[in-house]
Residue, then its C-alpha position, 0 to 999 in steps of 0.5 A: x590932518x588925516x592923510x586918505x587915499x581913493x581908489x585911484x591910489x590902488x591903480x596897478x597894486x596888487x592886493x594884499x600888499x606890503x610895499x614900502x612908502x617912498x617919498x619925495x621931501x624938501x630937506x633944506x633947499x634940495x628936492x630929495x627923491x625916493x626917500x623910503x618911510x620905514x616906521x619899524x626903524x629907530x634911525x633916519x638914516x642920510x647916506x654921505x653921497x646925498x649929504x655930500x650933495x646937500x653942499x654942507x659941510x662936514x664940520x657942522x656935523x656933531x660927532x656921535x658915539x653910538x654905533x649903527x648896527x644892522x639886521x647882519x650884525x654889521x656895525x657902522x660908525x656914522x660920522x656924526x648928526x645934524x639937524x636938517x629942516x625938512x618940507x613935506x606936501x605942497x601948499x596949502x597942504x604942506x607941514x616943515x618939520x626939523x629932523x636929526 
């Protein structure tokens, strides 16, 4: 489904602008906010203080060689990925999708 948006979208944008997309998901059974989309990234990034709060534990996380490395060159060793369900919009409109 295509995703449009009216001129009431724009109220208080100053145009031409490059802001970023910020969202608010479903991931597994928590309501999460000010999730930030940057499609220019090859990573989805979940920070151990909201995994922490998702309440799942640490052990169903599957361990992963690859480091991160950041626009400073700094690298970063994640503890591992898992796979969460993630809910996006509100029915009837409204798409479940599983990530990493």
């Amino acid at each position: 489904e295509v995703i449009t948006f009216s001129e009431a979208d724009y109220e208080g944008v100053r145009l031409p602008h490059d802001d970023p997309v910020v969202v608010t998901l479903l991931v597994e059974i928590f309501t999460m906010k000010r999730i930030l989309i940057d499609s220019g990234s090859s990573a989805d990034i979940l920070y151990k203080h909201a995994f922490d709060q998702l309440r799942i534990p640490a052990d169903q996380l599957k361990p992963i060689k690859t480091p991160l490395v950041g626009f400073t060159s700094e690298t970063i060793h994640p503890p591992g990925s898992i796979n969460l369900s993630v809910v996006a919009g509100t029915a009837p409109c409204q798409t479940q999708v599983e990530m990493t």
